[in-house]
Z-matrix of the N, CA and C atoms (Angstrom, degrees):
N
C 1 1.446
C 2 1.529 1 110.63
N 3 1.320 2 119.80 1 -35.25
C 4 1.286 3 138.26 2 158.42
C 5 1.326 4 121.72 3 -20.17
N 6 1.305 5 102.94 4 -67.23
C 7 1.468 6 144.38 5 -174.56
C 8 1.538 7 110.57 6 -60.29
N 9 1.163 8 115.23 7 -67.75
C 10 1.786 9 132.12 8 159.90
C 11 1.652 10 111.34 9 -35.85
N 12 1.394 11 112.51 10 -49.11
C 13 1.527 12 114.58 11 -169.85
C 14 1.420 13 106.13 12 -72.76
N 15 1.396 14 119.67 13 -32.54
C 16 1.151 15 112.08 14 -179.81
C 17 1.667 16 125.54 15 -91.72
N 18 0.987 17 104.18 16 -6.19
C 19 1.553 18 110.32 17 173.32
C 20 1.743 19 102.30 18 -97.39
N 21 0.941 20 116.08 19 -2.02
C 22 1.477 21 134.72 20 152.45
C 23 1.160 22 116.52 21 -56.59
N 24 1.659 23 114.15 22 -93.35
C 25 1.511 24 122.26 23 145.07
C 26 1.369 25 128.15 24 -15.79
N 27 1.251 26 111.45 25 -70.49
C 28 1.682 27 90.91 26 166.76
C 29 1.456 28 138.38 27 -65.87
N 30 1.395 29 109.28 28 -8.71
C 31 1.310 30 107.51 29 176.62
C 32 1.436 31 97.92 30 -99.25
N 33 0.960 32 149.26 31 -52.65
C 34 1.859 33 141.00 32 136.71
C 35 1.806 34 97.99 33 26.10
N 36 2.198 35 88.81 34 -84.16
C 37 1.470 36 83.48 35 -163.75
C 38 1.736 37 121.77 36 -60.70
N 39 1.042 38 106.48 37 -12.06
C 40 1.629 39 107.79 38 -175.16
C 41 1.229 40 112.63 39 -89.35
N 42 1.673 41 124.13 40 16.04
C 43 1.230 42 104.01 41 145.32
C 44 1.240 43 124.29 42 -78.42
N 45 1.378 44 133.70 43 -20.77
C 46 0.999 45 133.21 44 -174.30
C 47 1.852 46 113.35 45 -47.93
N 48 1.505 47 114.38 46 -12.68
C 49 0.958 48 102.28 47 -168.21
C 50 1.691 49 105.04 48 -66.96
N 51 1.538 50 108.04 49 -56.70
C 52 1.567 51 130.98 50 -172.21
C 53 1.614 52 91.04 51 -33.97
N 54 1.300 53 121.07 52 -38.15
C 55 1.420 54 104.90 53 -151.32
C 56 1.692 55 100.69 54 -101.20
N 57 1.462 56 119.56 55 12.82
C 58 1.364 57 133.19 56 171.94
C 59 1.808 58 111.85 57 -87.69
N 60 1.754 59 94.89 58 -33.39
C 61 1.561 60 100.48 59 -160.54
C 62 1.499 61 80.98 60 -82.15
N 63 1.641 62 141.26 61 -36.74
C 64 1.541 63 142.17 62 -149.86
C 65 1.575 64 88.09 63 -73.79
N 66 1.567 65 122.94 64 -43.77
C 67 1.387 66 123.42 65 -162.37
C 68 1.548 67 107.61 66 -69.73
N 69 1.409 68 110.46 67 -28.97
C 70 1.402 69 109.24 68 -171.91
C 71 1.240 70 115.97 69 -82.33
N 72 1.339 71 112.52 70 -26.98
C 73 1.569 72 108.79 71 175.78
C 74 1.136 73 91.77 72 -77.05
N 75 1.581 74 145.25 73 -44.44
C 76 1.668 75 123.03 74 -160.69
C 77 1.526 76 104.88 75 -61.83
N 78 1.374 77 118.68 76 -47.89
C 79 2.149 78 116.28 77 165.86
C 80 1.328 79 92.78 78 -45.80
N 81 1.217 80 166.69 79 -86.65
C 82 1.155 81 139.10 80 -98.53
C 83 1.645 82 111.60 81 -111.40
N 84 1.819 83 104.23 82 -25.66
C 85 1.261 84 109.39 83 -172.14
C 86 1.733 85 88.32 84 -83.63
N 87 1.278 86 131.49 85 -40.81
C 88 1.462 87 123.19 86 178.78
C 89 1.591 88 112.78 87 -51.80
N 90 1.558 89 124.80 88 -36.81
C 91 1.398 90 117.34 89 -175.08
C 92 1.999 91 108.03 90 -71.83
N 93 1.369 92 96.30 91 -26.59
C 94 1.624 93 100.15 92 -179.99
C 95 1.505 94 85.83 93 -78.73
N 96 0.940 95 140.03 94 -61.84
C 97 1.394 96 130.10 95 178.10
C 98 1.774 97 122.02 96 -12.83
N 99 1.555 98 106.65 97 -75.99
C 100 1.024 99 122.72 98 169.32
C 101 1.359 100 154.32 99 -75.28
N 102 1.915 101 97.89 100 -1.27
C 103 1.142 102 117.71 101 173.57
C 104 1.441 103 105.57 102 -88.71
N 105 1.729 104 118.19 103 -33.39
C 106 1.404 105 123.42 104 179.06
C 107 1.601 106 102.67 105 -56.51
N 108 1.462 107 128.56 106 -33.21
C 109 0.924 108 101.78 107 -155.55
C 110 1.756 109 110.16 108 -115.95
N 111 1.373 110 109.99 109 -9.60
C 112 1.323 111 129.62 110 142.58
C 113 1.682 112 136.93 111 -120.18
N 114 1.245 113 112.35 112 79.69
C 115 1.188 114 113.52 113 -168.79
C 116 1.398 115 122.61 114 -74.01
N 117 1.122 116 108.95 115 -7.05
C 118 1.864 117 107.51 116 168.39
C 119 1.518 118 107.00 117 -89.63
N 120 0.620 119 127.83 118 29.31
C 121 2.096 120 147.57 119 168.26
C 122 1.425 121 109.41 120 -106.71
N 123 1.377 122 104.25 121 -25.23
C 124 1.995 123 102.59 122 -166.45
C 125 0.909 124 126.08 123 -36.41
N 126 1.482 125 116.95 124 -40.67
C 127 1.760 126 130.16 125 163.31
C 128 1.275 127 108.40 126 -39.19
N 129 1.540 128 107.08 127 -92.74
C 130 1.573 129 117.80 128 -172.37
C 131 1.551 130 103.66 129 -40.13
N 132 1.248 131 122.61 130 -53.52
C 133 1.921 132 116.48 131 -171.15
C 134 1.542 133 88.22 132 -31.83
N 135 1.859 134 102.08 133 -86.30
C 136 1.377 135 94.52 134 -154.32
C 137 1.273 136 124.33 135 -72.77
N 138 1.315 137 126.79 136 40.35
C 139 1.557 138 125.42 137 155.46
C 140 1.547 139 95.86 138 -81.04
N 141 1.551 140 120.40 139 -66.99
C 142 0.919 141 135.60 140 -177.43
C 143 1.589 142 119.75 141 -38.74
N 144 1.262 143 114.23 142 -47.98
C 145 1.506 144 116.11 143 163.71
C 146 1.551 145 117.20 144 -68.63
N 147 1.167 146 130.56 145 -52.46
C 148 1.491 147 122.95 146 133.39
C 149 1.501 148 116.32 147 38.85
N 150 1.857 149 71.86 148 -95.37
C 151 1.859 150 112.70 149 -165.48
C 152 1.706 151 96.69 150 -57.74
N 153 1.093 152 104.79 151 -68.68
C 154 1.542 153 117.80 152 179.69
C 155 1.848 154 105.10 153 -33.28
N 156 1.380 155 121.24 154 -67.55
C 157 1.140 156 108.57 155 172.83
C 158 1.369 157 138.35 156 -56.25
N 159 1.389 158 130.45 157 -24.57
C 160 1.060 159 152.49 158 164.74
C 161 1.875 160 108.77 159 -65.33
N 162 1.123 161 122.02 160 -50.69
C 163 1.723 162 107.44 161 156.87
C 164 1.260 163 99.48 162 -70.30
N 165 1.066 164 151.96 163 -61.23
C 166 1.626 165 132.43 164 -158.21
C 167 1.517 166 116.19 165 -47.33
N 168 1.582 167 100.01 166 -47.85
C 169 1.428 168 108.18 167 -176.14
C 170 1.808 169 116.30 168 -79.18
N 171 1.660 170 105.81 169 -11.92
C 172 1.207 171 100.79 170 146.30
C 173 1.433 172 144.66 171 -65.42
N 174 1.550 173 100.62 172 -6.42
C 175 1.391 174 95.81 173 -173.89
C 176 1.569 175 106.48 174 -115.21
N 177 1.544 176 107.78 175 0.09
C 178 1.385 177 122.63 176 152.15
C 179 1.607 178 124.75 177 -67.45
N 180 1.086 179 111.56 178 -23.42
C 181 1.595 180 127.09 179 166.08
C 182 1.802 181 117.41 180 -81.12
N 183 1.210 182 99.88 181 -18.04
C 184 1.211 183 95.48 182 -169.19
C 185 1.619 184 94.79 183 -89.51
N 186 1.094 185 142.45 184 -41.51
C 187 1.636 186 154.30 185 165.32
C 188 0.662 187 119.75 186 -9.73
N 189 1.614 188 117.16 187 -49.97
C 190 1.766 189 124.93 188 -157.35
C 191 1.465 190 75.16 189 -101.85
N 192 1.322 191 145.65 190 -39.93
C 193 1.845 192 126.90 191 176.74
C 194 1.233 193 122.21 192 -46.75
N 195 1.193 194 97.14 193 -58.59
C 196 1.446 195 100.51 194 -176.32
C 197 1.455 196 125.70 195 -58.77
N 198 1.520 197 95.08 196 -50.34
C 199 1.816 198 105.29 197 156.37
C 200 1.706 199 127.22 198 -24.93
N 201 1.782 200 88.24 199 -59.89
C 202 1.767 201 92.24 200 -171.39
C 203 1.690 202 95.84 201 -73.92
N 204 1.493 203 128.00 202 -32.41
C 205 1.255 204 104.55 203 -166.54
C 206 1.607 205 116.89 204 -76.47
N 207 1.630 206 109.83 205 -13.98
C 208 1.446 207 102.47 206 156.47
C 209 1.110 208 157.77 207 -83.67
N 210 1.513 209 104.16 208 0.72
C 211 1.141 210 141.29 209 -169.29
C 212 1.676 211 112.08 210 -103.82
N 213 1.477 212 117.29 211 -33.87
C 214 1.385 213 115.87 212 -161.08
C 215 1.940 214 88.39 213 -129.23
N 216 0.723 215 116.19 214 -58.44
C 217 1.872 216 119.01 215 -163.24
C 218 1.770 217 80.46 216 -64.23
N 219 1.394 218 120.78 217 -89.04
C 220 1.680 219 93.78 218 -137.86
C 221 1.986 220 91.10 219 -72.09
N 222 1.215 221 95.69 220 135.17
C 223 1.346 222 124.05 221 165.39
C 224 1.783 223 133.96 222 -113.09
């Protein structure tokens, strides 16, 4: 039963991925967004989208952690 809960848990945490790739297109389709409609911003947007991707994809890193630590550490 052990065994079941945790391949549970880890597959739990690995959704987080799907919802990393959904976040990244919303940064990226918003910077095409806003460059169409102010293009003397283009700079600043994509710093800002950047930034935005860089936490998203942090929390895409965190997925496969959490995964292995539920899967292999508690025993």
């Amino acid at each position: 039963m052990l065994e079941g809960a945790k391949s549970m848990g880890a597959g739990a945490a690995t959704i987080a991925s799907a919802g990393a790739a959904v976040g990244i297109g919303n940064v990226f389709s918003s910077l095409i967004h806003s460059v169409a409609r102010n293009p003397s911003l283009a700079k600043q947007s994509f710093g800002y989208a950047i930034l935005g991707f860089a936490l998203t994809e942090a929390i895409a890193s965190f997925a496969p952690m959490m995964a292995f630590l539920i899967s292999s550490v508690f025993r």
